[in-house]
C-alpha positions in Angstrom: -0.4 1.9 10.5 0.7 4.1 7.9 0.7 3.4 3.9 2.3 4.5 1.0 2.7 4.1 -2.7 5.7 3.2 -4.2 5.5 2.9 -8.2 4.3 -1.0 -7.3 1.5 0.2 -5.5 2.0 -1.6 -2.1 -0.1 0.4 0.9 -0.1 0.3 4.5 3.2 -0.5 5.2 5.8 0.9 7.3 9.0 1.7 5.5 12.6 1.1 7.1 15.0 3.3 4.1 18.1 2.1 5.8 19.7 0.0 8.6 23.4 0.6 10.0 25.4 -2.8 10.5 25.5 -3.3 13.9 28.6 -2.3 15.7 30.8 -4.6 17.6 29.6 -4.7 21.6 32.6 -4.8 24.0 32.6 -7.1 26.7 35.1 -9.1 28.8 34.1 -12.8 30.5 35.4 -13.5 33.7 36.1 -16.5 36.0 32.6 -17.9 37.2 33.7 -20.7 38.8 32.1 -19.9 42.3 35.9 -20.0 43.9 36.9 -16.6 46.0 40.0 -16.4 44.4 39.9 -12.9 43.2 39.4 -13.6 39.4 37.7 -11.5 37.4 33.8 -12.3 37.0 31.0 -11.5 34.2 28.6 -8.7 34.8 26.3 -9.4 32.2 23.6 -6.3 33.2 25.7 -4.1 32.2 28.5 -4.9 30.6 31.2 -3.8 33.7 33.8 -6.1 35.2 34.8 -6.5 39.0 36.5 -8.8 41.2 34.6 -12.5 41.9 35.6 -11.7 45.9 32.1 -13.8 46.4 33.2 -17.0 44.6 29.8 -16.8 43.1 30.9 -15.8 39.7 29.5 -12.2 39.4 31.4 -9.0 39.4 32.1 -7.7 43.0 34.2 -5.0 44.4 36.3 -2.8 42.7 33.9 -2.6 39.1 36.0 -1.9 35.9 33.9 0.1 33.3 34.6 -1.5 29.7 34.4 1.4 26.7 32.4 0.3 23.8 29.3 0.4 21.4 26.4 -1.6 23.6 22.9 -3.0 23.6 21.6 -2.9 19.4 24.8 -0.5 18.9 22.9 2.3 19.4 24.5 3.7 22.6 28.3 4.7 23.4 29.2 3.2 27.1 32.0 5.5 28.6 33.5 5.4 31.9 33.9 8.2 34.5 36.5 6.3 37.2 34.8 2.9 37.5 31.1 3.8 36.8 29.5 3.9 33.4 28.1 6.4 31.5 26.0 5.4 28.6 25.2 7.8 25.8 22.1 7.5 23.0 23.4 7.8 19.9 20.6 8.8 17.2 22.4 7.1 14.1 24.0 4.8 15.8 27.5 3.7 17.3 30.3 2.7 15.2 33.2 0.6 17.0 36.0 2.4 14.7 39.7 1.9 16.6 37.9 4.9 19.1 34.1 3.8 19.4 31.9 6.8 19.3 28.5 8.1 18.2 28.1 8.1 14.8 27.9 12.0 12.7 25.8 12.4 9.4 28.0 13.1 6.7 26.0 13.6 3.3 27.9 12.4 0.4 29.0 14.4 -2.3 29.9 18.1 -2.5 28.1 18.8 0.6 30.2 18.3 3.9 29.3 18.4 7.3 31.0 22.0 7.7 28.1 23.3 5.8 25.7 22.5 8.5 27.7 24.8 10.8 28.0 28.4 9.5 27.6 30.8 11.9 24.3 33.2 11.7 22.1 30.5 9.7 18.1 30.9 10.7 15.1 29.6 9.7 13.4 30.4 6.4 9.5 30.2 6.9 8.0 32.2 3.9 4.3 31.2 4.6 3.9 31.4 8.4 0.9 29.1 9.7 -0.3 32.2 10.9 -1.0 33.3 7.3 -3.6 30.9 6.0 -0.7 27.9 6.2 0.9 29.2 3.7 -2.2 28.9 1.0 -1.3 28.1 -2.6 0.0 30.7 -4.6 -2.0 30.3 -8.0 -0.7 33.4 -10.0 2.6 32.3 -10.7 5.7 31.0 -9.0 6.4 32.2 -5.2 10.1 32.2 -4.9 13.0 31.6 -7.5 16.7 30.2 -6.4 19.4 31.1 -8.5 21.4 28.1 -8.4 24.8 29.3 -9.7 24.9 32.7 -7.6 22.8 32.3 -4.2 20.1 35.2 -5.4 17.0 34.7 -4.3 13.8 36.2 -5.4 10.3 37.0 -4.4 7.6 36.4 -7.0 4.3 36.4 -5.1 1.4 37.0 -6.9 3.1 36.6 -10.2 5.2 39.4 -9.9 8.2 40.4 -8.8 8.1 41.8 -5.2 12.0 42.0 -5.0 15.1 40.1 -4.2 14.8 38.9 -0.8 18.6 37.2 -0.7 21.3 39.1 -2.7 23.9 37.2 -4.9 27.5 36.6 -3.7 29.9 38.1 -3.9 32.3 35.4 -4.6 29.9 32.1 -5.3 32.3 29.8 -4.3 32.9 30.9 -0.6 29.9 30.1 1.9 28.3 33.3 2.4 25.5 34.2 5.1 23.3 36.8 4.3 22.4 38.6 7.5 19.1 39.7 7.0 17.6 36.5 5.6 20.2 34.2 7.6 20.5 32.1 4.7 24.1 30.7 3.4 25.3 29.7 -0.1 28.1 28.3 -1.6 28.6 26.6 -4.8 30.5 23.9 -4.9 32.6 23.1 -8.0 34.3 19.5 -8.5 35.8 17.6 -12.1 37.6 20.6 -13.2 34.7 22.9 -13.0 32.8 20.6 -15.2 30.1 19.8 -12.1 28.7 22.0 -9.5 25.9 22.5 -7.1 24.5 25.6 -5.6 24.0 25.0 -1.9 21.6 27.0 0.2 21.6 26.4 4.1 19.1 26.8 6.3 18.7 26.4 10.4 15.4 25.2 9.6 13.3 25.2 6.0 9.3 25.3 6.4 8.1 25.8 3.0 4.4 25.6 3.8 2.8 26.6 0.1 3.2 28.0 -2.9 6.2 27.2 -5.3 9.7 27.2 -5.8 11.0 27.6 -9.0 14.4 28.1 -9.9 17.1 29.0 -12.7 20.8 28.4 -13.8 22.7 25.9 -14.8 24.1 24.2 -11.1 21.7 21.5 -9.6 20.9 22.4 -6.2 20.7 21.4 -2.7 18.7 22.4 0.2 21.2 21.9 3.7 18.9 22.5 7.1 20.9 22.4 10.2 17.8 20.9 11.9 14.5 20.0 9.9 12.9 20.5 6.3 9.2 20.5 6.4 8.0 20.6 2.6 4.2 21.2 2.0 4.8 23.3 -0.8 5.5 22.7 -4.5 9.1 22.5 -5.5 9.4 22.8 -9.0 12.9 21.5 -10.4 12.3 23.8 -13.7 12.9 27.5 -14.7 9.6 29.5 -14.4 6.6 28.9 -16.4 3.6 27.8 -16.5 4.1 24.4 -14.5 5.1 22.4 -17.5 3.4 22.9 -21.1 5.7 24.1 -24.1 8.0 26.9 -24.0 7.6 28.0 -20.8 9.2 24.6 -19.4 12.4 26.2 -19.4 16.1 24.3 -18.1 17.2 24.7 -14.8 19.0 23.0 -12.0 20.6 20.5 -14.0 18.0 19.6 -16.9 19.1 19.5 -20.6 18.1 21.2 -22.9 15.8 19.5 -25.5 17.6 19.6 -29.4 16.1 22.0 -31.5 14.1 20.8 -34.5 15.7 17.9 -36.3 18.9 18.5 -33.9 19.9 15.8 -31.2 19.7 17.0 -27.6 23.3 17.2 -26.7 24.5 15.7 -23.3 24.0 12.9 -21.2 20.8 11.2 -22.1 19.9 13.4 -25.4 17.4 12.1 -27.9 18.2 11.7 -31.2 16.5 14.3 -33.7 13.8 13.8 -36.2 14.5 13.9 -39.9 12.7 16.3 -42.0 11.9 15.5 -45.4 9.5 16.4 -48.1 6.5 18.0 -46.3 7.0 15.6 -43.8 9.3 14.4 -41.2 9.9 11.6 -38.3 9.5 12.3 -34.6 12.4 13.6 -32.2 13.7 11.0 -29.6 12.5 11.0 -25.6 15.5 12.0 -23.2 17.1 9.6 -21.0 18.0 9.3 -17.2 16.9 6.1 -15.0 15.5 4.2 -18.1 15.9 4.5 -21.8 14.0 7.3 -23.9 11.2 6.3 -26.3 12.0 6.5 -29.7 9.8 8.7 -32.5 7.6 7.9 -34.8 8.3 7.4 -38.7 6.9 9.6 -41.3 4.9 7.2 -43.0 3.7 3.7 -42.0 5.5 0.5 -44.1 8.7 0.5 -45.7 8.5 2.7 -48.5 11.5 4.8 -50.6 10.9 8.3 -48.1 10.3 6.5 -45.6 12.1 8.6 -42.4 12.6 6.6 -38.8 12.5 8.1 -35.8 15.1 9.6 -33.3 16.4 6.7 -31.0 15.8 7.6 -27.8 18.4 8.9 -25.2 21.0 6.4 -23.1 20.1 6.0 -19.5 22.5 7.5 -17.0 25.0 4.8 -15.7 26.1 7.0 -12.7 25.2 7.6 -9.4 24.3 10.5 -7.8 27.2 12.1 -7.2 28.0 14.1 -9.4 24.0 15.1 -8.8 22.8 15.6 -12.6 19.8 16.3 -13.8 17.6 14.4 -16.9 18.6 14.3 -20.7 16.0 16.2 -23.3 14.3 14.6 -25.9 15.2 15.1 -29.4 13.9 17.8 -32.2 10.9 16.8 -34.1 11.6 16.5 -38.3 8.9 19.0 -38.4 8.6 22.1 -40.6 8.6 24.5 -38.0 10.5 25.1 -34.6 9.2 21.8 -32.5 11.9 21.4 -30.3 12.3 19.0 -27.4 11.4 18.9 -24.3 13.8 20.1 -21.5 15.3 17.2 -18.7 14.2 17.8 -15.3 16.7 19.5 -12.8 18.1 17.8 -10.2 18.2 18.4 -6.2 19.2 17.2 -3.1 17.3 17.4 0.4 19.5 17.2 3.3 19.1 17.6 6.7 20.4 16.8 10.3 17.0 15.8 11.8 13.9 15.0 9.9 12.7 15.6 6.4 8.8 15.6 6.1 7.0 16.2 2.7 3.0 16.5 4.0 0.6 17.5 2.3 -0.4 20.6 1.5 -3.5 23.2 0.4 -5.4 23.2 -2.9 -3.2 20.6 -4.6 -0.4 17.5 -4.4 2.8 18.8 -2.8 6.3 17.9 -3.0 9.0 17.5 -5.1 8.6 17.6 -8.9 11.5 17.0 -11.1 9.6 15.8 -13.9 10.8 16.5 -17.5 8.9 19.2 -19.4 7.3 17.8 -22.9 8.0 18.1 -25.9 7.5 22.2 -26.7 5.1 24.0 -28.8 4.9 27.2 -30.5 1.5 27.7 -31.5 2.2 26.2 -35.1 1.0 22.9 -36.5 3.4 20.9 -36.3 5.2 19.6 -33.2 6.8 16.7 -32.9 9.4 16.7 -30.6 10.5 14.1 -27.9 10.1 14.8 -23.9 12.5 15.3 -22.0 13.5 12.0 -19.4 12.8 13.1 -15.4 15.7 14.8 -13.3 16.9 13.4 -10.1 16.3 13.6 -6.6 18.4 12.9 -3.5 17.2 12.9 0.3 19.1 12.3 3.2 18.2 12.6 6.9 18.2 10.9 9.8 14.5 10.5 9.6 12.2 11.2 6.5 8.4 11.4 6.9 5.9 11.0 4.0 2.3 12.6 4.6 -0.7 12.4 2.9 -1.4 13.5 -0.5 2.2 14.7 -1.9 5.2 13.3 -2.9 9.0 12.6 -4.8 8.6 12.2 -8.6 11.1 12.2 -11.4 8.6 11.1 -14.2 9.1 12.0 -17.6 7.7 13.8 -20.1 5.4 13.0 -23.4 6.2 13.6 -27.0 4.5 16.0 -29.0 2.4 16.2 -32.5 -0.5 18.4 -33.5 -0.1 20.4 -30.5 0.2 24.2 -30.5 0.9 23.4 -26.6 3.3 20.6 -26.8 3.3 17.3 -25.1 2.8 17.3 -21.1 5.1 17.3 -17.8 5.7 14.6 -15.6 3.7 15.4 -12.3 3.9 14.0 -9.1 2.3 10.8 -9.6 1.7 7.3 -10.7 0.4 8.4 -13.9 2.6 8.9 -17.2 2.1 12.4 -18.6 0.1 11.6 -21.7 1.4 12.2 -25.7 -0.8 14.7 -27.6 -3.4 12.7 -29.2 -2.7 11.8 -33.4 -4.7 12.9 -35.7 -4.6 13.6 -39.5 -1.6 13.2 -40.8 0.2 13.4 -37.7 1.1 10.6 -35.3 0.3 10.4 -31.7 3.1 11.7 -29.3 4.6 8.9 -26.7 3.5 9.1 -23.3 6.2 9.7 -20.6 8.0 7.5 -18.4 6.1 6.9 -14.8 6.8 4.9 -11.7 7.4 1.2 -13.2 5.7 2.4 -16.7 8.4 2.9 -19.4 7.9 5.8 -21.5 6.2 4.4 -25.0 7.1 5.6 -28.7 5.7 8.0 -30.9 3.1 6.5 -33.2 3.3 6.6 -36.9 0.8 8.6 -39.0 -2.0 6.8 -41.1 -0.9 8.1 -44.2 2.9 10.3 -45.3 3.1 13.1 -42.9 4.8 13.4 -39.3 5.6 10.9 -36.7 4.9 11.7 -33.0 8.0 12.2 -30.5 9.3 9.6 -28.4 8.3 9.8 -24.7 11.1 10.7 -21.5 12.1 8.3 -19.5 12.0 8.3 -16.0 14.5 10.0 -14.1 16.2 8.6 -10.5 15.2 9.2 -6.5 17.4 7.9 -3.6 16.7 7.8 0.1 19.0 7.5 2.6 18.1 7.7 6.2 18.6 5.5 9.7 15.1 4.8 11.3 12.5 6.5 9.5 8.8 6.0 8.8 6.8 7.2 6.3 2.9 6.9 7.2 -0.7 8.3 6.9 -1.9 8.6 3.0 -1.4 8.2 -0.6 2.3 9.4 -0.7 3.9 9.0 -3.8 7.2 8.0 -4.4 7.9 7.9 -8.6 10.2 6.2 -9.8 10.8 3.6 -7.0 13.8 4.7 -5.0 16.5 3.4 -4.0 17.4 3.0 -0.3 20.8 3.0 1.2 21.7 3.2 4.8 22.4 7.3 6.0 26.2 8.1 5.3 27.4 7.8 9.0 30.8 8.1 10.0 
């Protein structure tokens, strides 16, 4: 039997995301009194009538076929003359006023047409022939422009050339014939939401990384299946996470600069500077509250500076799909900003996701919040940045093995040329940068069922640490899946709603 681990740890279970109500079953009951009168009798095998001409009370001569959802309401009975035909229906049967299988229709700005543009083919960047695809270590291996459909080749940590050109007009579904891959992006509030939607016939990211940049969150479309044993990274390029080069994309919010709020949905509240001295920069916001920063100086005395409150959680959904808030600017003396929300992105597929494990390292999804960002001075004392968000639908979704879904937040930041730390994929919080002097420790991020903590306060007047980011938000939606076979990681919990069917 396969296990997995949610944020609460539970192993060796199977896992049911969603179940469809089950649809009405059409039937008619007949006359089974046992007289040959030519009433109608029950067939209960298989649903048809007929005439009782054997008194016996089962159907006879002359079988009528009855239309309808049967069985568990997972097969469509239709009728050809008077004999039945019965259909499989792979996400069930609905008895609407015309019963009929049921068709996946993913919520939000992506519709069903955008499983259907013509010329779509597979995108397989690492063929199995090619060492499975083998972990690219020198930097990221392909970078998605989320506002214009551009998509580039950095292999090796440099760039080998753009492999998928930009629209020409982002908002129309384009297909570019050499790759096969379409875009659109899809605008909705007045232009104050979009997401940048690539299509594929089939996605097998095998290894390496996918970064990506702009502003739009984004969403992955295969016609058929996604196979994920790669690293999606929900951030600009970088590093994987430490200071500066945790940059905003997809989605994610900026972190405020030093003593500035973040600005946005889930923002931390800034630091205050004072007198060679200052308080700690709020953690961002998203599924759970931010951590609030550390004061400048323990007890209540006259300069005594409090910490940035941390960010609001979202009270939304996921549509519109946003990404994390950042955490606040430290009251520092120099430039320690916050650190960036994690982006946000949406899996969906018309037959099965699988995220499996891949070489040399966890794979998955990360859309962890960067923390809090250094600059190579002393003082750093910014909040993290809250996790993003992340959105899978499919008939059937498969967890393998080491990888998994994480939205974790990241730390707060003090003392730290480097800044505080990402959220990884994983049940552990990204640790705050360790106090020392006259600088408090920063708050660790937000992780699976782990809230994010708060920056410490310093022994003695000086700078309190930055409040840790919250956790951001995962949903699953899918019919009959099971996820099996390993330490899969889902973090924070999801939650689970039956697959969009109608």
């Amino acid at each position: 039997m396969g296990k997995m681990h949610f944020a609460l740890g539970i192993r060796r279970t199977f896992w049911l995301f969603g179940v469809l109500t089950p649809a009405l079953v059409f039937s008619c009951v007949g006359d089974d009194s046992g007289t040959p009168d030519g009433s109608t009798g029950a067939d209960a095998a298989d649903g048809t009538t007929g005439t009782d001409a054997s008194g016996d009370g089962s159907s006879g001569d002359s079988a009528t076929c009855v239309p309808g959802c049967v069985g568990d309401a997972s097969t469509l009975r239709s009728c050809n003359g008077g004999a039945t035909v019965d259909t499989p229906c792979p996400v069930g049967c609905l008895s609407a006023a015309t019963p009929h299988c049921g068709v996946f229709n993913p919520t939000g700005l992506v519709e069903p047409g955008d499983f259907s543009p013509i010329g779509i083919k597979d995108f397989d960047p690492f063929p199995a022939d090619a060492g499975n695809g083998a972990i690219i270590t020198g930097g990221p291996s392909y970078l998605f422009y989320t506002d214009t459909g551009q998509i580039e080749d950095l292999s090796n940590g440099s760039d080998q050339g753009t492999i998928r050109p930009a629209n020409s007009n982002p908002s129309v579904m384009q297909v570019d014939g050499p790759t096969g891959i379409g875009f659109r992006l899809g605008t909705y509030d007045g232009g104050a939401n979009s997401l940048g939607i690539f299509v594929f016939k089939n996605l097998y990211f095998r290894g390496g990384e996918f970064h990506f940049t702009g502003s739009s969150p984004v969403a992955f479309v295969a016609q058929q299946d996604i196979l994920v044993s790669g690293v999606i990274n929900v951030v600009d390029t970088g590093n994987g996470g430490a200071g500066l080069s945790c940059g905003s994309a997809a989605g994610g919010a900026w972190g405020g600069a030093y003593d500035t709020s973040a600005t946005g949905l889930g923002g931390g509240e800034g630091g205050v500077q004072g007198s060679n001295s200052g308080s700690g920069g709020g953690g961002g916001g998203s599924g759970a509250a931010g951590s609030v920063g550390g004061n400048n100086e323990p007890g209540m005395g006259v300069g005594e500076l409090h910490g940035g409150a941390g960010g609001a959680p979202f009270s939304g959904g996921f549509d519109p799909l946003l990404g994390g808030g950042g955490g606040g600017g430290g009251g520092g003396l120099y430039n320690g900003s916050g650190g960036t929300g994690g982006g946000a992105i949406a899996l969906f597929a018309n037959g099965t996701i699988t995220i499996s494990q891949g070489v040399g390292k966890v794979s998955g999804v990360n859309a962890g919040g960067c923390g809090a960002a250094g600059n190579g001075t002393f003082i750093q004392n910014g909040g993290g940045g809250a996790g993003g968000a992340i959105l899978v639908q499919a008939p059937r979704v498969v967890g393998l093995g080491d990888a998994g879904l994480a939205a974790n937040g990241g730390s707060g930041g003090c003392n730290s040329a480097l800044g505080g730390a990402r959220g990884a994929v994983s049940l552990t919080p990204a640790p705050g940068t360790p106090g020392s002097g006259n600088c408090g420790a920063g708050g660790n991020g937000g992780a699976g069922t782990t809230a994010a903590t708060a920056g410490q306060t310093p022994s003695s007047l000086g700078y309190g640490g930055g409040g840790g980011g919250a956790v951001g938000r995962i949903q699953i939606s899918t019919y009959a899946p099971l996820v099996e076979d390993g330490g899969f990681v889902v973090s924070p919990p999801p939650s689970l709603i039956p697959l969009p069917v109608e």
